[in-house]
C-alpha positions in Angstrom: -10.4 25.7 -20.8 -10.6 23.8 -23.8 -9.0 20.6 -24.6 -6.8 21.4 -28.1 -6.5 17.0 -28.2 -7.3 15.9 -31.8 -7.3 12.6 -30.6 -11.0 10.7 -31.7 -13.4 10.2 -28.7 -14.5 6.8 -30.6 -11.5 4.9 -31.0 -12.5 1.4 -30.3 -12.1 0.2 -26.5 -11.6 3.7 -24.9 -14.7 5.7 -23.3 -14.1 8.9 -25.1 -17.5 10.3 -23.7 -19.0 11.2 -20.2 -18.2 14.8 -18.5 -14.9 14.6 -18.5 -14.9 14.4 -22.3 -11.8 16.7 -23.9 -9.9 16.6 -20.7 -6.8 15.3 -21.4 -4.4 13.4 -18.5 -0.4 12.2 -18.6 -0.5 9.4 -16.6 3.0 8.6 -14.8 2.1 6.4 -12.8 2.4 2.8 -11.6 1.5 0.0 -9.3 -2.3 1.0 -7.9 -2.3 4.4 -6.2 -1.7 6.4 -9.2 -3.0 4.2 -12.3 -6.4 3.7 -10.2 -6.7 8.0 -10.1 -6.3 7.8 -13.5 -8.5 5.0 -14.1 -11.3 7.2 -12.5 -10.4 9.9 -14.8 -10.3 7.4 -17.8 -14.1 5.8 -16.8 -15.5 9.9 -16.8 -14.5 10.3 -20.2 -10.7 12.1 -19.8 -8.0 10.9 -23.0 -5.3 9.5 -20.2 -2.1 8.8 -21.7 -0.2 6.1 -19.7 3.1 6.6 -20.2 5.6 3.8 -19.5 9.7 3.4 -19.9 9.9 1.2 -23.2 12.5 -1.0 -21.2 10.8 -0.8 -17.4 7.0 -0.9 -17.5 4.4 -1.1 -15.2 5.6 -4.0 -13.5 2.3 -4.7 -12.3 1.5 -6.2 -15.8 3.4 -9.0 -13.7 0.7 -9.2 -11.6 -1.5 -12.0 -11.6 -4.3 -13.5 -12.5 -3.8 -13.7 -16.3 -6.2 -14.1 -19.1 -4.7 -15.7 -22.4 -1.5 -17.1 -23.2 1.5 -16.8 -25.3 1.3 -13.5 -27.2 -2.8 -12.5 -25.7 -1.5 -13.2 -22.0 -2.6 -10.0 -19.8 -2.8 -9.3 -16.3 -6.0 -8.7 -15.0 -4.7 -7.0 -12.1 -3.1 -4.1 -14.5 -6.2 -4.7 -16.9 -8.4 -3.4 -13.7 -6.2 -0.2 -12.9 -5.6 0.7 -16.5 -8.7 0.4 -18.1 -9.8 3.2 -21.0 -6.2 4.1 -21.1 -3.8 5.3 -24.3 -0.7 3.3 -24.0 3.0 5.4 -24.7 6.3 4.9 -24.3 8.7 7.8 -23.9 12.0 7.5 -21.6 12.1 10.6 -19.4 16.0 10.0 -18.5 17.0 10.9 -22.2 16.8 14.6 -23.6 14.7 13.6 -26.5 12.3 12.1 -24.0 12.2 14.9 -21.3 11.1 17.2 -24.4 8.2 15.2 -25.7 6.6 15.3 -22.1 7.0 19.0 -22.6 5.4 18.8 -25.8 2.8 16.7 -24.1 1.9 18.9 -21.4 1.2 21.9 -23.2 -1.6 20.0 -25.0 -2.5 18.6 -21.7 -4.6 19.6 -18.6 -3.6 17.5 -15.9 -0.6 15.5 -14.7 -0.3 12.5 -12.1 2.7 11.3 -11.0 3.4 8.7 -8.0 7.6 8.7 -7.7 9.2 9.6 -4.7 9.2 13.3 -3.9 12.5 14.9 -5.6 12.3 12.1 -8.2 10.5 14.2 -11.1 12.3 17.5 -10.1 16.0 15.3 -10.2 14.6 14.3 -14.4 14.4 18.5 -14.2 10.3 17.6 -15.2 8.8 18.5 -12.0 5.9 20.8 -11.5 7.8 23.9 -11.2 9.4 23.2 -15.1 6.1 21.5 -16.2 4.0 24.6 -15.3 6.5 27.0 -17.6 5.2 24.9 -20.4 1.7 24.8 -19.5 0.4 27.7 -16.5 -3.1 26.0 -16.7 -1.5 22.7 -15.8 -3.1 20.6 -12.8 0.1 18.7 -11.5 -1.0 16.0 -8.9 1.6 13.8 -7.0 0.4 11.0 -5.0 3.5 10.0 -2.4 4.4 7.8 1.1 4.9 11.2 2.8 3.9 14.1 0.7 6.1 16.4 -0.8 6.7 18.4 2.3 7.8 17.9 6.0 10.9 15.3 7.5 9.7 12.6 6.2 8.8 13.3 3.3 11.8 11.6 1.0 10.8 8.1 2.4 10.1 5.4 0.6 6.4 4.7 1.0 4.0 1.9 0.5 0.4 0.9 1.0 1.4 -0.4 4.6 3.3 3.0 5.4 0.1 4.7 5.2 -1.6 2.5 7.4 1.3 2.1 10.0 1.8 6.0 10.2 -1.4 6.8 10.0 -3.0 5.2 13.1 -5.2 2.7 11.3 -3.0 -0.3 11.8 -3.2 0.1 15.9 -6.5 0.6 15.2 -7.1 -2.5 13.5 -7.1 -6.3 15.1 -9.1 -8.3 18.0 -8.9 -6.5 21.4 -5.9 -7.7 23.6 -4.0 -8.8 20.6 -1.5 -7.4 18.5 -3.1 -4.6 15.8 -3.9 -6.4 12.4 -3.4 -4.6 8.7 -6.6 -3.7 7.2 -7.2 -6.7 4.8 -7.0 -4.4 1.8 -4.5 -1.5 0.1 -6.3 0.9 1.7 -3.4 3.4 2.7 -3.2 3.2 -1.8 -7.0 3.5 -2.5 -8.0 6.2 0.3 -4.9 8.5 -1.6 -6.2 7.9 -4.9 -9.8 9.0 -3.9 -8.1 12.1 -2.3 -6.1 12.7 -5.5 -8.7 12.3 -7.6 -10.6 14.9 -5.6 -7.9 17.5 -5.3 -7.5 16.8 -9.4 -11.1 17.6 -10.1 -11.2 20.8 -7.7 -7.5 22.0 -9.1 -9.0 21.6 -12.9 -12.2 23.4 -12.4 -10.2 26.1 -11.1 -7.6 26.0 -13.5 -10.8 26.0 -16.1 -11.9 29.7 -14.0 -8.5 31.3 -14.0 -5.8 29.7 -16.2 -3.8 29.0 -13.6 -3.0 25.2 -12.7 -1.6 23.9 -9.4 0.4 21.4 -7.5 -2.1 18.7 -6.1 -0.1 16.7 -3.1 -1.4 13.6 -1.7 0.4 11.2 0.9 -1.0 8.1 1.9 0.0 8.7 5.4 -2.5 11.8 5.3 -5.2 9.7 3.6 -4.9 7.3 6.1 -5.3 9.3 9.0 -8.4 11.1 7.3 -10.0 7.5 7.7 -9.8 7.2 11.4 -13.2 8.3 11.7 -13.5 9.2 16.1 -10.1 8.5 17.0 -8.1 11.6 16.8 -11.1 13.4 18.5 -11.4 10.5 21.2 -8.1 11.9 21.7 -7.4 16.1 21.5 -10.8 15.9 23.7 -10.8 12.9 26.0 -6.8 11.8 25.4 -8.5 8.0 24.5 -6.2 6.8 22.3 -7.7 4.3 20.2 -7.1 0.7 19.8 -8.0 -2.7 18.0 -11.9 -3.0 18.8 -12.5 -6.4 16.7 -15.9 -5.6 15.2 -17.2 -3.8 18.1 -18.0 -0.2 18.0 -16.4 2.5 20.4 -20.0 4.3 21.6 -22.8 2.0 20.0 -24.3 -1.6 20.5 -25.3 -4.0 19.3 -23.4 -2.7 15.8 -21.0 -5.7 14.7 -20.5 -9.1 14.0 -22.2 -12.1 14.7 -22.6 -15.6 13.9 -25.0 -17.6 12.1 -26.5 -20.9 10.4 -23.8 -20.9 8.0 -21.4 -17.9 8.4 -21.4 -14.2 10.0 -24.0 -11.2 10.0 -23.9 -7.8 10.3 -26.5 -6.4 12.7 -26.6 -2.1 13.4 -29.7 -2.7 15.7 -28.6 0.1 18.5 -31.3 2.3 18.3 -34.4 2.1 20.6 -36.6 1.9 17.1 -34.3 -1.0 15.7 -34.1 -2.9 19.1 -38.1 -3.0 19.3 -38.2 -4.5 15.2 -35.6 -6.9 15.6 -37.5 -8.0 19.4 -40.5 -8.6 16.8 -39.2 -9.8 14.3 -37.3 -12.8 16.1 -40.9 -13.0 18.3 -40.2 -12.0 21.4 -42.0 -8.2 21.4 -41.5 -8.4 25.4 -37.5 -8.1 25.2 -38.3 -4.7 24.1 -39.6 -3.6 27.3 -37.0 -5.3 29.8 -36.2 -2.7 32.3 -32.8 -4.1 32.0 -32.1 -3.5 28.4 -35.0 -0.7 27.0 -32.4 2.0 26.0 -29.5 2.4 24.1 -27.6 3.8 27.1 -28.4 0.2 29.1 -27.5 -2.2 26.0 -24.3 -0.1 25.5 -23.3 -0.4 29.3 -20.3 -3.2 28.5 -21.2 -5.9 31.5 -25.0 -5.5 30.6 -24.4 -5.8 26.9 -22.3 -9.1 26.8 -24.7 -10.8 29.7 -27.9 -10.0 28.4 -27.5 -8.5 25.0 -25.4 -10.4 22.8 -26.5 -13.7 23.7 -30.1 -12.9 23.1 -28.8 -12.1 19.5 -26.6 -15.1 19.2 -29.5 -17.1 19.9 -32.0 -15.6 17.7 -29.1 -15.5 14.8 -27.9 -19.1 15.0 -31.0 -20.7 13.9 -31.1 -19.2 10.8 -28.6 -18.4 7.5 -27.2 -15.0 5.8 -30.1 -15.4 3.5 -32.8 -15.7 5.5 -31.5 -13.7 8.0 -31.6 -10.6 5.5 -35.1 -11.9 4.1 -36.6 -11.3 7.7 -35.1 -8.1 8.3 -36.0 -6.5 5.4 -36.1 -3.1 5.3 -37.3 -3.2 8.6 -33.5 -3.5 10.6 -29.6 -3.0 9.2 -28.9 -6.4 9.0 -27.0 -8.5 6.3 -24.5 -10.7 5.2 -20.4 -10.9 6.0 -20.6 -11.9 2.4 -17.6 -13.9 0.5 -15.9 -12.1 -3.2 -18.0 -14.9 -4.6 -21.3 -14.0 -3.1 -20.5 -10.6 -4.0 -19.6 -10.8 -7.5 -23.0 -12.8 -7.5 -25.4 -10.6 -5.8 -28.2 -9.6 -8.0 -28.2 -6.2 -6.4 -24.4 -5.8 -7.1 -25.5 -6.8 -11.0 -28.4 -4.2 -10.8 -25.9 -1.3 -9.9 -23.7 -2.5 -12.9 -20.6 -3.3 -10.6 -18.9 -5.9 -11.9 -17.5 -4.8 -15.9 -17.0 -8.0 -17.7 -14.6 -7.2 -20.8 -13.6 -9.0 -23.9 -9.5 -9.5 -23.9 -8.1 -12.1 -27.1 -7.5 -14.3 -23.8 -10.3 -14.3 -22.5 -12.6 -12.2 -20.3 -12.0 -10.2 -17.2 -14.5 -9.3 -14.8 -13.6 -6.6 -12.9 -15.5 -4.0 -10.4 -17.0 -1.2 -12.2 -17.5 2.4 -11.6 -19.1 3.6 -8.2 -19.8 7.1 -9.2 -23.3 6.5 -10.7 -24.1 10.0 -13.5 -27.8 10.3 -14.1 -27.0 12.2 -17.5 -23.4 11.6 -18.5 -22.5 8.1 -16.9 -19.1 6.8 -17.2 -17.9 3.6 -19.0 -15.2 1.1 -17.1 -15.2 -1.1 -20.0 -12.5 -0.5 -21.9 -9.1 -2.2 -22.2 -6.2 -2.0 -20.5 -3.5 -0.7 -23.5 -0.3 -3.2 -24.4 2.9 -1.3 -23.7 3.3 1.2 -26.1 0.5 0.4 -28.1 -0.8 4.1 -28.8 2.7 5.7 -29.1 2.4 6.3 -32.8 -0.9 7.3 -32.8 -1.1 10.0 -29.9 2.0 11.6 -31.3 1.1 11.5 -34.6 -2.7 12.9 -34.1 -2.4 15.0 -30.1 1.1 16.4 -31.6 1.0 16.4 -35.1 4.1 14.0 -35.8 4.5 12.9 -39.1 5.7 8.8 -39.6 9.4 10.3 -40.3 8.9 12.6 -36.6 8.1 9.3 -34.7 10.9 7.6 -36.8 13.3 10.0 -35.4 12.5 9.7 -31.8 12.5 6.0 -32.3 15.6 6.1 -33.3 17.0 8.0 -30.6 15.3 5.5 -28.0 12.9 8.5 -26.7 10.1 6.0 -27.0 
């Protein structure tokens, strides 16, 4: 399927190159779950068209930090989620408005959208409408519930996924009450899935012609992250709960403390347990009838007399650093590290994950782009577009507008 955009791959902040390269994406989406699909889309090379309400945008350009002030203040938050994005404004609500999307998607391969289910189909632009215009259209909606079942007309949020999903019981110190998982996971995990679904959709739609609906809820994302739990309990009937840093069928794998802050140590098998008896000098350890196997070390009254506070002695003489300077390659051990330390590891810098990019404020660093391509890599530099800031230009050069065309729809506060 080939893109029929006219809009230039070089236009100055935007990737315009990498294998998504002629793909081109409506973006109507806000907050994180949405903007960040896109955003993935955006680093691989698509042309993704953010398209805001000219009076009620994104409000997470609210969000802070900032960079600049006055007239160059951005948010870095919406500057991290929007990167190598077009900027338009079109009001759906008005008639002028719900045709330009039209006009849109038939020059368009793929749609996301993260409104309540019913929302788009209630502006008469949902997919069934959107896929007259365009057959080949992927149509991806990222929602609380999904677009089917009873709950699906719910509000949802980041912490909806993670309630109704399981992780939040799962979450927490044993014996206390279940914890939220520290970040927006419920948000990030349906973004990956929706990005995913996108990619398989389009290279289908690029076989056949034919486009399809793509639906994501963050309640189902959620529950895909649960790892053993729902099998602990269709086989066993375990039902799983708060576990701290401990691990439900292997020790030692968790936290522990030292010279000046936490570790991680996966040393469970028998070959790990004999390095890290080595490595900390006492070889013999290794052989103790007591704890020689994993079965032993992961017995629970075994483990927490003899295991861990052989480990808590061996770890509290020494720091993160050297800590993961003695183990090497040799054991999975490192540091509980801190955003700073992260932002600063050299190995972070070597993978090229933190993107540091010019604003007229002032810089942002932000993270980069995990998917690493060995022959078309993708680019998470760009900037984030000011509301509306492409309008003109994507009508005038995706839709052939001339200045009196975007005049018109100006005018009639479609855009």
């Amino acid at each position: 399927m080939e893109s029929t955009s006219t809009i230039p791959s070089d236009l100055p902040g935007l990737a315009g190159t990498g294998p998504l390269a002629g793909v081109v994406v409506l973006d109507v989406t806000r907050v994180v779950a949405g903007p960040y699909c896109t955003m993935l889309l955006a680093d691989l090379g698509a042309t993704v068209l953010k398209v805001e309400h000219p009076d009620d945008a994104d409000y997470t350009r609210t969000f802070p930090p900032f960079v600049g002030t006055d007239d160059t203040r951005f948010s870095a938050f919406f500057a991290q989620y929007n990167r190598n994005k077009y900027g338009l404004t079109i009001d759906l609500k008005s008639a002028a408005g719900k045709a330009l999307l039209k006009q849109l998607v038939r020059q368009s391969h793929i749609l996301v959208e993260n409104f309540r289910p019913g929302t788009m189909d209630k502006l008469q632009l949902g997919y069934e409408v959107l896929a007259r215009e365009n057959p080949a259209l992927v149509y991806a909606a990222i929602s609380g519930f999904g677009a089917t079942g009873p709950y699906s007309r719910r509000p949802g949020f980041d912490n909806s996924g993670q309630a109704t999903g399981g992780l939040w019981s799962m979450n927490g110190m044993p014996g206390e009450p279940p914890l939220r998982v520290g970040t927006i996971i419920g948000d990030l995990s349906a973004t990956l899935f929706a990005t995913i679904g996108v990619l398989g959709a389009l290279r289908e739609a690029e076989r056949t012609g034919r486009g399809q609906f793509v639906d994501v809820s963050l309640q189902d994302s959620t529950l895909a992250l649960t790892e053993n739990a729902v099998v602990r309990y269709t086989v066993d009937g375990e039902v799983a709960g708060p576990l701290g840093s401990d691990h439900p069928f292997v020790r030692p794998y968790g936290r522990f403390a030292c010279k000046d802050g936490h570790v991680f140590f996966g040393g469970y098998t028998d070959k790990f347990w004999r390095e890290t008896c080595a490595m900390f000098g006492e070889p013999v350890m290794a052989e103790d009838p007591a704890i020689d196997t994993m079965d032993k070390r992961f017995d629970t009254a075994v483990y927490e007399e003899r295991v861990r506070p052989l480990l808590e002695r061996w770890f509290a003489g020494h720091t993160k650093a050297e800590l993961e300077t003695m183990a090497g390659d040799r054991v999975p051990l490192c540091g509980i590290k801190t955003i700073d330390e992260v932002v600063n590891d050299p190995h972070i810098a070597a993978r090229d994950m933190i993107a540091r990019v010019a604003y007229p404020g002032g810089e942002v660093g932000m993270f980069g782009l995990p998917i690493k391509l060995s022959r078309t890599p993708g680019n998470p530099r760009g900037m984030a577009p000011k509301l509306g800031e492409h309008t003109d230009l994507v009508l005038e050069r995706l839709l052939g507008l001339d200045a009196a065309g975007v005049a018109a729809l100006r005018d009639a506060k479609a855009i």
